[in-house]
MARTIBA-990102 format. One record per atom (N, C-alpha, C, O, CB): x, y negated, z. Coordinates in pm, whole numbers, padded with zeros to 5 digits, always signed. Each point is the difference from the previous one (the first is absolute). Glycine has a CB too. Example, Ala and Ser with C-alpha at 12.3 -4.5 7.8 and 13.67 -1.06 7.14 Angstrom:
<pts>
+01319+00569+00780/-00089-00119+00000/+00090-00120+00000/+00104+00002+00066/-00293+00115+00059/+00154-00222-00197/+00082-00119+00006/-00077-00109+00073/+00051-00111+00017/+00067+00174-00232/
</pts>
This chain:
<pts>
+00085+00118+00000/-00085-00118+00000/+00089-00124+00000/+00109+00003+00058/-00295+00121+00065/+00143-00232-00187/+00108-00084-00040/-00081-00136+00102/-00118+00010+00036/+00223+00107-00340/-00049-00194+00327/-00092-00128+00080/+00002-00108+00010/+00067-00029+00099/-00079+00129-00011/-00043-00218-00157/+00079-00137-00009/-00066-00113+00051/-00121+00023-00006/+00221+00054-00183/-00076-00198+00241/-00076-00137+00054/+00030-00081-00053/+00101+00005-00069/-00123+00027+00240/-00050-00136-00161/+00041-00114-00039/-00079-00137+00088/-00119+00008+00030/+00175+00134-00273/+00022-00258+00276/-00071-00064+00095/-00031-00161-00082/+00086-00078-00043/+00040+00238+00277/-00248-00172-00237/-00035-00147+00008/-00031-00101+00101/-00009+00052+00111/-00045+00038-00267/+00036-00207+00155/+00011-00088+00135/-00125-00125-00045/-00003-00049-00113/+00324+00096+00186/-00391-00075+00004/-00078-00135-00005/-00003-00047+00125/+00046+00045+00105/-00186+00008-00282/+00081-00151+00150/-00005-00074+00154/-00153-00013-00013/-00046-00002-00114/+00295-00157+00156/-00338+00150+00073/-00121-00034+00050/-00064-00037+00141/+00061-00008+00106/-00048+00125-00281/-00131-00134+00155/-00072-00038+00121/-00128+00119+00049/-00096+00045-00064/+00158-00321-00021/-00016+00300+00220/-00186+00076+00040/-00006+00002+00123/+00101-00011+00069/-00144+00184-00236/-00069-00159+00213/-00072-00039+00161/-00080+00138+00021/-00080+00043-00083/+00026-00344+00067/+00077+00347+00100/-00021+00111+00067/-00098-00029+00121/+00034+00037+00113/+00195+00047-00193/-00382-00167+00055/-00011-00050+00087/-00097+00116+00053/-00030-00031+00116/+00100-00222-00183/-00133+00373+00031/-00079+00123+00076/+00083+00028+00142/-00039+00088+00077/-00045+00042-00326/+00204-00212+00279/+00048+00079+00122/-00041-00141+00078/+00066-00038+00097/+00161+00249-00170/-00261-00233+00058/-00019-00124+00120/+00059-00110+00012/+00115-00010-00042/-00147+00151+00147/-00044-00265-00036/+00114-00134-00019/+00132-00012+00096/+00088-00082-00025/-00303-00053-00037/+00221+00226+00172/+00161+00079+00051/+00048-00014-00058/+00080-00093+00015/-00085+00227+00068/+00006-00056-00209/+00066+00079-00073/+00097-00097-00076/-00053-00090-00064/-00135+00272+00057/+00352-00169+00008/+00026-00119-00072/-00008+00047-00147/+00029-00089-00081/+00120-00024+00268/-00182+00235-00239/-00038+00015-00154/-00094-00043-00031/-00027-00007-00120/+00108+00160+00100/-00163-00198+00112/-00164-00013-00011/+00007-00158-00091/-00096-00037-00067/-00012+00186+00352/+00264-00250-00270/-00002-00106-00021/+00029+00003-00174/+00041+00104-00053/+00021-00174+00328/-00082-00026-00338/+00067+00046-00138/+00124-00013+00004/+00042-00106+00045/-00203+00051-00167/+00235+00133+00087/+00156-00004-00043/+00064+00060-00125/-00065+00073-00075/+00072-00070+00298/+00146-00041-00251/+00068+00083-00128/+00058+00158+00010/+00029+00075+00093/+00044-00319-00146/-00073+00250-00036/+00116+00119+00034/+00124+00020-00146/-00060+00079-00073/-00169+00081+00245/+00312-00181-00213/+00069+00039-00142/+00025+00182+00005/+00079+00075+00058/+00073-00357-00080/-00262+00299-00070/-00049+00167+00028/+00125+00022-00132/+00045-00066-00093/-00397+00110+00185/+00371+00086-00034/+00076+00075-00115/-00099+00171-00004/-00041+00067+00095/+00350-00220-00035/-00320+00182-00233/-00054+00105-00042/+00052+00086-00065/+00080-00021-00091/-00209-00086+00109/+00077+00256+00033/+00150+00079-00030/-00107+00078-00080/-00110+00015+00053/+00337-00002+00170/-00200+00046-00366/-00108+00101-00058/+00110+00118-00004/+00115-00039-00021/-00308-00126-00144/+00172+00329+00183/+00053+00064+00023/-00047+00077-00126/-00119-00005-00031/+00164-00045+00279/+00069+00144-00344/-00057+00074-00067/+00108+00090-00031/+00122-00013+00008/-00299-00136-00076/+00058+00301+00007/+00132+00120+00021/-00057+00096-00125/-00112-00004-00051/+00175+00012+00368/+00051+00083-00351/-00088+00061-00109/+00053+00174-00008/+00122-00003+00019/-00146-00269-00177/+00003+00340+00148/+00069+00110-00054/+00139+00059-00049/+00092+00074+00033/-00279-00126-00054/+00125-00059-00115/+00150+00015-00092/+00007-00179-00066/-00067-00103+00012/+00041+00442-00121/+00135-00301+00046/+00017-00180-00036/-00063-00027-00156/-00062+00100-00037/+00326-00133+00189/-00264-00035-00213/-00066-00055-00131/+00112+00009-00102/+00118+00013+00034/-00289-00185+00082/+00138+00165-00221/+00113+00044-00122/+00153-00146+00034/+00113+00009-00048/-00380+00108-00210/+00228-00209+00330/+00137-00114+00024/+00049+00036+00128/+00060-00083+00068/-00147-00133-00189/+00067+00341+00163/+00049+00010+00173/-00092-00100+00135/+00029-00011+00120/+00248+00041-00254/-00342-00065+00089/-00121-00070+00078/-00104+00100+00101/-00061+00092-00055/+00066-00263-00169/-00023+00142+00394/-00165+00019-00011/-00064-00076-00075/-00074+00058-00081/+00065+00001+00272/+00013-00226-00195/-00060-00081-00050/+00097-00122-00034/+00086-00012+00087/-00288+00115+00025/+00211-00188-00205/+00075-00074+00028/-00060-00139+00005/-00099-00051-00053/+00256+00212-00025/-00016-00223+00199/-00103-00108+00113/+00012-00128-00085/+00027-00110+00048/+00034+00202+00230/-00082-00071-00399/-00054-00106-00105/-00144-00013+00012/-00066-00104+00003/+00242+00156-00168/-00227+00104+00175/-00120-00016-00073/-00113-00013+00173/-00122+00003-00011/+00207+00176-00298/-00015-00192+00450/-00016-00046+00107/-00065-00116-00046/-00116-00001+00042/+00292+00110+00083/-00133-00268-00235/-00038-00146+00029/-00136+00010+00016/-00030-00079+00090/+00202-00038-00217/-00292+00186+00077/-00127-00050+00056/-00023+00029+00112/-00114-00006+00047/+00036+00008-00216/+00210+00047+00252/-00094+00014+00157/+00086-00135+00029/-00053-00064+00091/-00008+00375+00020/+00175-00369-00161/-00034-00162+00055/-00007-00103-00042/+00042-00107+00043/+00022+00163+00067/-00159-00011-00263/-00079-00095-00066/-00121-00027+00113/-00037-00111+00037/+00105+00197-00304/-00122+00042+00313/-00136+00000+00072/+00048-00076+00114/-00038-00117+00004/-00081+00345-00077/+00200-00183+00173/+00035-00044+00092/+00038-00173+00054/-00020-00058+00107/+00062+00309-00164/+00028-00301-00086/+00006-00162-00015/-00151-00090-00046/-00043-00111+00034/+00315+00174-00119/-00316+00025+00008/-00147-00062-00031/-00092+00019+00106/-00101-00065-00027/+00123+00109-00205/-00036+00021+00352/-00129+00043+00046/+00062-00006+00150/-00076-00072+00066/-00054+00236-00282/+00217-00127+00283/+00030-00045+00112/+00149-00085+00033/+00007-00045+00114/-00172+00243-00076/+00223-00211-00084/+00082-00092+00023/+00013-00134-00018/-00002-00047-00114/+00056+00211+00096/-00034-00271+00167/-00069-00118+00064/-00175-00015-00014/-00065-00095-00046/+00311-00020-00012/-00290+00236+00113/-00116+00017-00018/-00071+00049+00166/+00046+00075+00086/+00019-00022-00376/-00179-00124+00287/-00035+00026+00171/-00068+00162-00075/-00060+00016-00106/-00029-00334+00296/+00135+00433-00068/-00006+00133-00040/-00173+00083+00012/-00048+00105-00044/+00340-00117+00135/-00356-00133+00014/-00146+00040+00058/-00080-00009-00130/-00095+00073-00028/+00108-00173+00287/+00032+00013-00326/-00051-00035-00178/-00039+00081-00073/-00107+00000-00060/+00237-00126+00040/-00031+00219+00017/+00088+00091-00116/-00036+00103-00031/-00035+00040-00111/+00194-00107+00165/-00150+00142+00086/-00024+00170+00056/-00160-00016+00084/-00050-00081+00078/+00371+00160-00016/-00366+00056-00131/-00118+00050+00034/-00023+00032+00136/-00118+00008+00033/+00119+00060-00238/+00102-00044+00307/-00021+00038+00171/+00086-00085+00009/+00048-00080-00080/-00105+00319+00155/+00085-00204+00088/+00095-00109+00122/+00133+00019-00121/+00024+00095-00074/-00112-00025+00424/+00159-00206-00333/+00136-00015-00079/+00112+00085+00091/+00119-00034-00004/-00183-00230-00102/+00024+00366+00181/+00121+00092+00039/+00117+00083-00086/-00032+00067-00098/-00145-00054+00249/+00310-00023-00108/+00027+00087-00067/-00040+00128-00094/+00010+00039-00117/+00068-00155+00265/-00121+00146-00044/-00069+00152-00009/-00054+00012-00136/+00041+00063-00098/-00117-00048+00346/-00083-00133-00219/-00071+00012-00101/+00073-00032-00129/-00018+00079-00092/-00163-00118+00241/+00267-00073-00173/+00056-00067-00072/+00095+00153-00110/+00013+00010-00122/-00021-00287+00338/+00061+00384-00090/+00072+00078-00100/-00064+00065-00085/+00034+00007-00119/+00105+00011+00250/-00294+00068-00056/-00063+00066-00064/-00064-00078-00128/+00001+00050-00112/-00015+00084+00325/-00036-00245-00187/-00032-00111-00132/+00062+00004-00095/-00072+00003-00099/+00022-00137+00209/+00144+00135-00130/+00137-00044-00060/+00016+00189-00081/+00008+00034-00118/+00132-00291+00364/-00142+00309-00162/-00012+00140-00043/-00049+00026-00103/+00043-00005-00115/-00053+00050+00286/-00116-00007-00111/-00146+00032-00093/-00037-00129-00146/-00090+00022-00081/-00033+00092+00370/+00199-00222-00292/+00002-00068-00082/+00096+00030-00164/-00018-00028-00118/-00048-00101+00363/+00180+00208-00158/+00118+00013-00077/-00005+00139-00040/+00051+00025-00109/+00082-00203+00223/-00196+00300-00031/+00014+00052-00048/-00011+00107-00163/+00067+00095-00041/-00063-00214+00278/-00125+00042-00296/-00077+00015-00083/+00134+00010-00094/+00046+00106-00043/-00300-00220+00125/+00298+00007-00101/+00126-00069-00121/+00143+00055+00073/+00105-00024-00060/-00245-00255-00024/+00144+00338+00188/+00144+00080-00012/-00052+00145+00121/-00028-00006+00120/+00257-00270-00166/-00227+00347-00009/-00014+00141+00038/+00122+00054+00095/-00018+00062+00105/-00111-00029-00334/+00240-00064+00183/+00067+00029+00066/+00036-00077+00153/+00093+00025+00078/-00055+00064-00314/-00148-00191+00246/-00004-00042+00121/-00009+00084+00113/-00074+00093-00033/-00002-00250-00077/+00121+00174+00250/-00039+00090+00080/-00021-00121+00149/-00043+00047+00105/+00189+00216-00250/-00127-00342+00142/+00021-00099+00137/+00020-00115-00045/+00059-00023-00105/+00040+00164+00250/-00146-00221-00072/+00026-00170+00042/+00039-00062+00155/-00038+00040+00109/-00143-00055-00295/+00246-00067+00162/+00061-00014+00146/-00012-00168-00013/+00042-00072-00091/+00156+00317+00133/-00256-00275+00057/-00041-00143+00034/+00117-00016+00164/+00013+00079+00094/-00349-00073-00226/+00401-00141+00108/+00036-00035+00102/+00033-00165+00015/+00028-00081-00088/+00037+00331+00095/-00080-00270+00143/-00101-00152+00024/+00174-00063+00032/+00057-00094-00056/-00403+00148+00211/+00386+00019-00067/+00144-00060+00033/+00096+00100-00010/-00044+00113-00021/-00038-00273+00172/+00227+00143-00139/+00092+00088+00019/-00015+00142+00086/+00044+00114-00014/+00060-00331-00024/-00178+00158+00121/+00009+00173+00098/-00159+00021+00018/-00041+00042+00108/+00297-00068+00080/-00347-00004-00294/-00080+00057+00047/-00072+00037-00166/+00029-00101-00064/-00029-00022+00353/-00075+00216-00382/-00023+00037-00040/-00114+00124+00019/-00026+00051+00109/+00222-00193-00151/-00279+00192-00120/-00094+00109+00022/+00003+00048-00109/+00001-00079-00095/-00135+00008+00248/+00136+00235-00182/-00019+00076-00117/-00079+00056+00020/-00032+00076+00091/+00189-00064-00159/-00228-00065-00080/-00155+00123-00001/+00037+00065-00104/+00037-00060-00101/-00256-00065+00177/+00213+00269-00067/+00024+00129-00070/-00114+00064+00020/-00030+00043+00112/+00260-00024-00089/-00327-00002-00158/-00095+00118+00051/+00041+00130-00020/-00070+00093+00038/-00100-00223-00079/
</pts>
């Protein structure tokens, strides 16, 4: 099994306000998210490729047009969590690359989420 990533980066805004006004997520804030799409394949393609991360730009064609400097409550269909944000991002992409297997959303350096179904 062969396995490759590749990471894009935007910056945005979202308010997490279902947890309460405590909550300091609850306030609006940024985060400069970085997105990791994960993909793996069998065997490689007639150029030695799983895929090659040329043909990756519409995940950050999508990504610059639709959430980046973009308030995230806007955007996405549930709470702007990670979480939801990977599986979104997922189920969006996966249609147009098969060999997708994971997305990995992360808000800061040490904190991150992979949704793998």
């Amino acid at each position: 099994m062969y396995k490759i990533s590749k990471q894009f980066a935007f910056s945005a805004s979202h308010q997490l306000d279902m947890l309460g006004a405590e909550h300091p997520c609850a306030r609006m804030h940024g985060h400069n998210y970085v997105v990791t799409v994960y993909l793996r394949a069998e065997a490689l393609d007639e150029f030695g490729f799983v895929k090659d991360y040329k043909a990756l730009e519409p995940v950050k064609q999508y990504l610059n047009a639709h959430f980046d400097h973009r308030h995230l409550n806007d955007v996405l269909p549930a709470h702007p969590t990670s979480e939801n944000m990977a599986r979104f991002l997922y189920d969006t992409f996966k249609p147009e690359i098969p060999e997708l297997y994971a997305v990995e959303v992360s808000e800061t350096p040490q904190t991150s989420c992979v949704y793998e179904p």
